[in-house]
SEVEXZA-162101 format. One record per residue (C-alpha): residue number from 1; x, y, z. Coordinates in steps of 0.2 Angstrom, whole numbers, plus 5000, padded with zeros to 4 digits. Example, Ala and Ser with C-alpha at 12.3 -4.5 7.8 and 13.67 -1.06 7.14 Angstrom:
<rs>
<r n="1" east="5062" north="4978" up="5039"/>
<r n="2" east="5068" north="4995" up="5036"/>
</rs>
This chain:
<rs>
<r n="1" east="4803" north="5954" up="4819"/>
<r n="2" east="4806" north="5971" up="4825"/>
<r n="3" east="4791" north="5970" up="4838"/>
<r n="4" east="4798" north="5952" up="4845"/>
<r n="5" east="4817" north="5963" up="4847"/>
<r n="6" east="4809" north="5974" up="4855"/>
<r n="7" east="4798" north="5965" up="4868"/>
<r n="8" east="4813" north="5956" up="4872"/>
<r n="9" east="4825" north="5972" up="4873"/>
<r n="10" east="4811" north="5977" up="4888"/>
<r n="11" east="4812" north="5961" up="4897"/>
<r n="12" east="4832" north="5962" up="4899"/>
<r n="13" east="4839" north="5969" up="4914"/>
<r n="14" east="4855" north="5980" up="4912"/>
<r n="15" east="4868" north="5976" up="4926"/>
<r n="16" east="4866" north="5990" up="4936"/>
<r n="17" east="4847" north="5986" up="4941"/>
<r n="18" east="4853" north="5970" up="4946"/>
<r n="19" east="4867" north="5977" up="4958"/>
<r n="20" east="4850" north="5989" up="4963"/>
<r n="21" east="4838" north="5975" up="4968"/>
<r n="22" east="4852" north="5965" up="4978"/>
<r n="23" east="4858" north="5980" up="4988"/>
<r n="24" east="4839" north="5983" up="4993"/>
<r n="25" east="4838" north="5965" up="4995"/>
<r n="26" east="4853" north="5964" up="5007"/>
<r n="27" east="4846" north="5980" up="5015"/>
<r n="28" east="4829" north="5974" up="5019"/>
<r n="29" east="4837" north="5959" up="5027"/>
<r n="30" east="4851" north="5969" up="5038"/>
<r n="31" east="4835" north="5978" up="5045"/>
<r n="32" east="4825" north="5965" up="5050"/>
<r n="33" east="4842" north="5958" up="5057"/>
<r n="34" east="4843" north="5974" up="5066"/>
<r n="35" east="4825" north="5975" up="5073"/>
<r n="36" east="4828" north="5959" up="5079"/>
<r n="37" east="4845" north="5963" up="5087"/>
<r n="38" east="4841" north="5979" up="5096"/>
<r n="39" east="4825" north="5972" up="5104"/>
<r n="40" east="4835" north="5962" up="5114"/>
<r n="41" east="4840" north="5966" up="5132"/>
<r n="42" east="4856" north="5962" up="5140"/>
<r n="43" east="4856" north="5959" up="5160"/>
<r n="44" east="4873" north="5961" up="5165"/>
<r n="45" east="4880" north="5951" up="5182"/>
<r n="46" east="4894" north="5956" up="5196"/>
<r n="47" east="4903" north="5943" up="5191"/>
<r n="48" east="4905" north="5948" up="5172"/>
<r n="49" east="4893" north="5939" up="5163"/>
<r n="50" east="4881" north="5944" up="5150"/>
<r n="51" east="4864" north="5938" up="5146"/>
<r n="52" east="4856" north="5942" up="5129"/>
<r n="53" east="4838" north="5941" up="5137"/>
<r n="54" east="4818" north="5945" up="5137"/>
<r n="55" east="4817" north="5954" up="5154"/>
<r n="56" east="4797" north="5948" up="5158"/>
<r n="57" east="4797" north="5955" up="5176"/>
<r n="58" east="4807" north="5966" up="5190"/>
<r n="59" east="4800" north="5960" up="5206"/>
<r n="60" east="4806" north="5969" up="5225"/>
<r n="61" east="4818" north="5956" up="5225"/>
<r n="62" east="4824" north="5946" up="5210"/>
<r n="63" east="4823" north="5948" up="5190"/>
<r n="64" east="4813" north="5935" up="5179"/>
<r n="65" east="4819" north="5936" up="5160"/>
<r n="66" east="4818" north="5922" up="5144"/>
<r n="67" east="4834" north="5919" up="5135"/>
<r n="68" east="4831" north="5930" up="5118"/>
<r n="69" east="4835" north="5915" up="5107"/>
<r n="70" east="4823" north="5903" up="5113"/>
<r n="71" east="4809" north="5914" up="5120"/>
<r n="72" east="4796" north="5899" up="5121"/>
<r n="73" east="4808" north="5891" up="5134"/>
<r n="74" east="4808" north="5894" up="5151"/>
<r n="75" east="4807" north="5911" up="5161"/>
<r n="76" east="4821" north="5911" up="5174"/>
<r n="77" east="4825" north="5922" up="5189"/>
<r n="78" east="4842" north="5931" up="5197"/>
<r n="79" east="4841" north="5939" up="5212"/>
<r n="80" east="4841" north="5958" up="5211"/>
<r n="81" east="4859" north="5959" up="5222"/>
<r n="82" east="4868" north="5949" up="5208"/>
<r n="83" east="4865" north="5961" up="5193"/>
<r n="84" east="4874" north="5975" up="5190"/>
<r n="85" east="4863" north="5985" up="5177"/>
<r n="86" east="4850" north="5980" up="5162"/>
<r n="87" east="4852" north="5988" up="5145"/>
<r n="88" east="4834" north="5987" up="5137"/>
<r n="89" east="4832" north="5985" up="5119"/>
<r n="90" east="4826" north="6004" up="5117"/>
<r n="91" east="4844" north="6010" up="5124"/>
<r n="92" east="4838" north="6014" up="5142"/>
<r n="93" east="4851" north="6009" up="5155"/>
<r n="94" east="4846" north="6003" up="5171"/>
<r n="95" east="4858" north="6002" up="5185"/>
<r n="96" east="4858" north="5991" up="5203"/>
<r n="97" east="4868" north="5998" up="5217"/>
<r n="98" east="4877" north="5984" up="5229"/>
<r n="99" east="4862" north="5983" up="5240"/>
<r n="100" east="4870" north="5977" up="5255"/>
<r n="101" east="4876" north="5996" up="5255"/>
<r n="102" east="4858" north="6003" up="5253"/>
<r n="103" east="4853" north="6010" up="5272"/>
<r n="104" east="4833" north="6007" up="5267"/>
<r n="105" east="4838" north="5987" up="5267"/>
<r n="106" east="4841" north="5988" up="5286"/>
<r n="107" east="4826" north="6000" up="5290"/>
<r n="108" east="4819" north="5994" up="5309"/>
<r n="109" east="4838" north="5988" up="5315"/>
<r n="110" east="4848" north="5993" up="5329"/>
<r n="111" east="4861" north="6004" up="5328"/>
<r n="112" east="4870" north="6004" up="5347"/>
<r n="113" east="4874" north="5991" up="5357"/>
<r n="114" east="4882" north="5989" up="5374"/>
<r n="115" east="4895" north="5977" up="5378"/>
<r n="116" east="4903" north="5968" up="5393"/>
<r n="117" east="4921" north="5960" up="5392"/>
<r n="118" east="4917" north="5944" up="5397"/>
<r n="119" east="4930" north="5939" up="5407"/>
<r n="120" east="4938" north="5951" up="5412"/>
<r n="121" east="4929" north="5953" up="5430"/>
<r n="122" east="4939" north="5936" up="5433"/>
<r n="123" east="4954" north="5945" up="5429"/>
<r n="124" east="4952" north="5959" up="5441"/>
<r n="125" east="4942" north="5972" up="5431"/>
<r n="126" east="4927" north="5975" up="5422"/>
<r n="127" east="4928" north="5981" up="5403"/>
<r n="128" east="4910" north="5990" up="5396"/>
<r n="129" east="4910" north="5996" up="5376"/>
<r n="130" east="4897" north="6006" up="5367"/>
<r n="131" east="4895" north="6005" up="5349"/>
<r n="132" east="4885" north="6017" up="5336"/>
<r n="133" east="4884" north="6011" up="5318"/>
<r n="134" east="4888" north="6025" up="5306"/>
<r n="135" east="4882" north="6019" up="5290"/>
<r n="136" east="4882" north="5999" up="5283"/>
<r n="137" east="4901" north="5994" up="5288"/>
<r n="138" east="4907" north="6008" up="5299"/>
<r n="139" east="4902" north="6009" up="5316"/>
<r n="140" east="4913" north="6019" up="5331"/>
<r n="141" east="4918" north="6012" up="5349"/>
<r n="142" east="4920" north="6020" up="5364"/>
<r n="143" east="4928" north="6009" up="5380"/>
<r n="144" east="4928" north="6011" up="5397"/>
<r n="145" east="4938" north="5998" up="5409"/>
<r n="146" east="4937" north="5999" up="5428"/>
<r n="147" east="4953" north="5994" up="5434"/>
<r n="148" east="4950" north="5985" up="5453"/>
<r n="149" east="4932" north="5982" up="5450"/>
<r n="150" east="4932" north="5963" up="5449"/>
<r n="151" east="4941" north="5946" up="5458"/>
<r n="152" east="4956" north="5953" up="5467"/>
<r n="153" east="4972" north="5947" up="5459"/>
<r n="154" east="4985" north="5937" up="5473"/>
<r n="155" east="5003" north="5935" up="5471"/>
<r n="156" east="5014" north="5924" up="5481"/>
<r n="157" east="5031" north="5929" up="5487"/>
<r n="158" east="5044" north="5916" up="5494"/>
<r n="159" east="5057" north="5921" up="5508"/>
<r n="160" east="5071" north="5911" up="5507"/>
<r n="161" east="5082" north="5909" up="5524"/>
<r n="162" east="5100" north="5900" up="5526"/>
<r n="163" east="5098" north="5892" up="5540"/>
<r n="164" east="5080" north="5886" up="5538"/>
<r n="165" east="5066" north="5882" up="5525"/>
<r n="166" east="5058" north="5894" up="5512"/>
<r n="167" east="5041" north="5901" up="5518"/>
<r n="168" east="5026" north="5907" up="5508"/>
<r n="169" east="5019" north="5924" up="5512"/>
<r n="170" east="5002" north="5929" up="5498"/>
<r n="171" east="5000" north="5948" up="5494"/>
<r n="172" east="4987" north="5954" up="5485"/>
<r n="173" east="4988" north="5967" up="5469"/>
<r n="174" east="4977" north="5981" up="5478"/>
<r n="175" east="4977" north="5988" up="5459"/>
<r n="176" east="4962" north="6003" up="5454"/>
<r n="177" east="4963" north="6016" up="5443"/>
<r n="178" east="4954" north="6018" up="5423"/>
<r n="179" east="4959" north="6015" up="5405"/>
<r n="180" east="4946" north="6022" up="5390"/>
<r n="181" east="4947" north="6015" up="5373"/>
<r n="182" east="4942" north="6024" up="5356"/>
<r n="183" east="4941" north="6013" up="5340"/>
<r n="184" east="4932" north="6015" up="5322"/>
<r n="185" east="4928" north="5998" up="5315"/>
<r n="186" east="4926" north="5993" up="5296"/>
<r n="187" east="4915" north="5979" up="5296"/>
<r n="188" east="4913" north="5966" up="5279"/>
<r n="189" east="4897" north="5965" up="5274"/>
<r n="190" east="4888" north="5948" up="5272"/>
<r n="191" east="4887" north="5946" up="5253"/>
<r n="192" east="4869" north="5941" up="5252"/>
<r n="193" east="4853" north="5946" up="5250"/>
<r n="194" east="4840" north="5931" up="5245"/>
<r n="195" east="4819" north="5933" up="5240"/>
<r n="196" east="4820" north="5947" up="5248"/>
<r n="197" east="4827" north="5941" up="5266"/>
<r n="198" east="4840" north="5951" up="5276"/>
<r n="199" east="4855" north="5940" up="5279"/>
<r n="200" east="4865" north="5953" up="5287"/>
<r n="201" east="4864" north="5965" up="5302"/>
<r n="202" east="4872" north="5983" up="5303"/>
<r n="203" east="4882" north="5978" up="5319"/>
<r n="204" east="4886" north="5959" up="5312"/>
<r n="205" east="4902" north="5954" up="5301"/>
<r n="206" east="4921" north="5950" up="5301"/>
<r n="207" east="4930" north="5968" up="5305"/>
<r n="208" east="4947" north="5979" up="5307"/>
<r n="209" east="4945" north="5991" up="5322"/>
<r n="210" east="4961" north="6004" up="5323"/>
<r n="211" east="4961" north="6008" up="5341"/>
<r n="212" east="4968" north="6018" up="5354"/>
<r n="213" east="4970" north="6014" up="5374"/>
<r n="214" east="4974" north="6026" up="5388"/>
<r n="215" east="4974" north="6020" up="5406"/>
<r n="216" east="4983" north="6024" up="5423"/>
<r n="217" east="4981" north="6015" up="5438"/>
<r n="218" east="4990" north="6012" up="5454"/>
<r n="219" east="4994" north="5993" up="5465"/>
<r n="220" east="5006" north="5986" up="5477"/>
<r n="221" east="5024" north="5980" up="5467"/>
<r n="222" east="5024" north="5963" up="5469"/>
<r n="223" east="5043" north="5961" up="5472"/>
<r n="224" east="5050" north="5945" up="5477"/>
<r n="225" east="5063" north="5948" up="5494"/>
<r n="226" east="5074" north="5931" up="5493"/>
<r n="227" east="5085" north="5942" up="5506"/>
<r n="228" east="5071" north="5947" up="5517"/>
<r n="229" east="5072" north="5944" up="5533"/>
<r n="230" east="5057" north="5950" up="5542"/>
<r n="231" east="5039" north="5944" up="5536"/>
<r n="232" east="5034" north="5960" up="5536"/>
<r n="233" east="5028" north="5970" up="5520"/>
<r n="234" east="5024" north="5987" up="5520"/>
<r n="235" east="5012" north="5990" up="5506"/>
<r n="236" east="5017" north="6004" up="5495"/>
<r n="237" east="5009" north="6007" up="5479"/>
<r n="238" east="5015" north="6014" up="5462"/>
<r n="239" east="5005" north="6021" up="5448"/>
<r n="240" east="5006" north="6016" up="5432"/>
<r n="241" east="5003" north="6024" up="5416"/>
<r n="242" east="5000" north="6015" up="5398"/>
<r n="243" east="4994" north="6020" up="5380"/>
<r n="244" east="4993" north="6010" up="5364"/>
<r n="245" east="4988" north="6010" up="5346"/>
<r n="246" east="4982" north="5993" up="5340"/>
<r n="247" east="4972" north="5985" up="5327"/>
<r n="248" east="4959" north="5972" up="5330"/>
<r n="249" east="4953" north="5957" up="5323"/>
<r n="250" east="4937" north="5950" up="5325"/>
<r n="251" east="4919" north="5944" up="5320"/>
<r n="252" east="4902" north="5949" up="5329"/>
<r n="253" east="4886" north="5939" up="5327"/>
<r n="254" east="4869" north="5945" up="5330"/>
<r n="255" east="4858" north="5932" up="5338"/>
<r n="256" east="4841" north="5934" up="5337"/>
<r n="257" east="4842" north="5952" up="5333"/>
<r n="258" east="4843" north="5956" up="5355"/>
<r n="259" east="4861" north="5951" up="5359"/>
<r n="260" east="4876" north="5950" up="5351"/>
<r n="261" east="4894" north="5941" up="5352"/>
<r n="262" east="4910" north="5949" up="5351"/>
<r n="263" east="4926" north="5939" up="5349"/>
<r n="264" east="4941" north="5949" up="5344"/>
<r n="265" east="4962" north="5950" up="5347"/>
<r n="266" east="4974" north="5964" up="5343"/>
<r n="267" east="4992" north="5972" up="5341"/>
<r n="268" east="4999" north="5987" up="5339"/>
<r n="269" east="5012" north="5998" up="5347"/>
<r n="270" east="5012" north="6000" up="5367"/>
<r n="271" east="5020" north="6009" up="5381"/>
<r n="272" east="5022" north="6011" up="5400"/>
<r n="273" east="5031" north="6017" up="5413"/>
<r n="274" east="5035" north="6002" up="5421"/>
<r n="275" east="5053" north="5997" up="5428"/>
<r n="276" east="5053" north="5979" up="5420"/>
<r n="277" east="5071" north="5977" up="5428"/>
<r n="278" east="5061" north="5973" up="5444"/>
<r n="279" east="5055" north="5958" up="5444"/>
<r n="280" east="5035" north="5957" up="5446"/>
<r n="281" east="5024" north="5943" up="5440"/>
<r n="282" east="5013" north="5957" up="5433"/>
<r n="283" east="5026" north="5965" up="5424"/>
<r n="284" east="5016" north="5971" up="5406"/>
<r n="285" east="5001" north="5965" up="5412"/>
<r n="286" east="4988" north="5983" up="5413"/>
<r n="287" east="4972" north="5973" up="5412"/>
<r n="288" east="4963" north="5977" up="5396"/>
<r n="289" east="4983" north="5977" up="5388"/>
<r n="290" east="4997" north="5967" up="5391"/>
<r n="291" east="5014" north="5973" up="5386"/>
<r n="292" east="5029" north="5962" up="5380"/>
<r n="293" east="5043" north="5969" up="5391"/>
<r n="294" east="5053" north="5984" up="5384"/>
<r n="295" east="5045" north="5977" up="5365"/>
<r n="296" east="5036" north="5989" up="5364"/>
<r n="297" east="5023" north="5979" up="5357"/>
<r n="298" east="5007" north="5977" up="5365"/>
<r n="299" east="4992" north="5964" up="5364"/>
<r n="300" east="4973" north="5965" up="5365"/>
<r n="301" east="4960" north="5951" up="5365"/>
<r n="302" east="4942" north="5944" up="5374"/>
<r n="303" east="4925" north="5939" up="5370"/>
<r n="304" east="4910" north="5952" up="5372"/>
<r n="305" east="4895" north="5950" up="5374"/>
<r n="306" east="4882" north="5964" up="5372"/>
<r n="307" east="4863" north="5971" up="5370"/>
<r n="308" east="4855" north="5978" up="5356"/>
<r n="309" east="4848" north="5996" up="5360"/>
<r n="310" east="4836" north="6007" up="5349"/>
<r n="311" east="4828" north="5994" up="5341"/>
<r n="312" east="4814" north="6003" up="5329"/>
<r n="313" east="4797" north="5996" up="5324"/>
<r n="314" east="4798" north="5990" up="5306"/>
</rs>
């Protein structure tokens, strides 16, 4: 009887070995648990989102990865431009710059261009701009405009008489001189990059360009002589002078990576030296920038269009 007591006795677990075995018990499964936790990665997007994942590949271009919790399901791919980093299940971080910003991903591109106003020889001057890119969405421009090289501009004048009809005399403007421009432009980026295609150009995008314009020139006042007698017109000329700040507005597009199209319009602050209580019908009008009377403000605006120059060899 004492023998069966004590086989039994060495049988009977004390309560503290049962708290034992279920820690080590809860233990081993909070490590597998764990294992299987930390060897997951996590792909984290631009747009916030974060993807428990298997990362299988990193191509040039784009990221194939299976979903951790269904790893026998299919592989799927992001492009490259729309991840932010990757957190690998062994704590190494890997982190994607904004790759439209990444100067190697417009190796062989043109950085300068030339540029003609395209109207403006219609409008009696001819308007020549030369751009450099700076680094992806900065570029400089320099301006020139020659003020008198291009159609002559006409104005008419009437002479009115009491005891007669009114007779029609046409003047020309006679205007030359020079205005030079300076602007920095910051240019929006396309936001795209797709299987490794470049959908973007250095000199291409929608843009702000601060500028300033200085110019002088001098032409024949077109004054109307409602009292004038005489027919007669000696041609005098006065020199104007004008300088503005203005910011521009616009979008250039890159076709076929050769040429290139400019359309922009601007406003800023503007000012002249001319008598405005005179009347002329080009009062404000200085070519390249037209003033509103005494406003003070001025306007810009036109459509370039323009050569790649510099083009390198991929």
């Amino acid at each position: 009887m004492q023998y069966l007591k004590r086989y039994t006795y060495n049988f009977k677990f004390e309560p503290n070995q049962l708290d034992m075995k279920k820690t080590i018990y809860l233990l081993a499964i909070s490590f597998l648990f764990s294992i299987q936790v930390f060897s997951q990665d996590k792909i984290y997007k631009k747009n916030g989102e974060v993807v428990e994942a298997k990362v299988i590949e990193i191509g040039e271009a784009e990221i194939k990865y299976k979903v951790f919790t269904d790893q026998d399901g299919p592989t799927y791919s992001v492009d490259k431009d729309r991840i932010a980093k990757i957190l690998y299940h062994n704590g190494r971080e890997e982190t994607y710059l904004n790759s439209l910003k990444d100067t190697s991903l417009y190796t062989g591109q043109a950085k300068k261009a030339i540029k003609l106003n395209f109207l403006s020889p219609l409008i009696g001057y001819t308007q020549l701009s030369y751009e450099q890119n700076l680094k992806p969405g900065r570029s400089y421009e320099l301006t020139m405009g020659i003020i008198g090289l291009g159609k002559r501009q006409k104005t008419e004048e009437y002479n009115y008489y009491s005891d007669g009809p009114s007779t029609s005399n046409t003047y020309y403007r006679k205007a030359a001189g020079v205005f030079l421009g300076a602007g920095y432009k910051f240019v929006k980026l396309p936001n795209f990059v797709r299987n490794g295609d470049k959908y973007s150009h250095l000199l291409q995008g929608a843009y702000a360009k601060p500028e300033f314009i200085l110019g002088g020139y001098s032409q024949v006042p077109a004054e109307n002589s409602f009292y004038e007698q005489s027919t007669n017109r000696i041609d005098e000329k006065e020199t104007i002078l004008f300088g503005a700040f203005i910011i521009n507005l616009g979008k250039q597009w890159i076709l076929g990576d050769s040429f290139l199209l400019d359309l922009y319009v601007g406003m800023g602050y503007a000012i002249d030296n001319e008598d405005n209580s005179t009347y002329d019908s080009y009062n404000g009008n200085h070519f390249g920038l037209n003033i509103a009377g005494d406003s003070g403000i001025g306007f810009t605006g036109g459509l370039k269009v323009g050569l790649l120059l510099n083009k390198k060899k991929k």
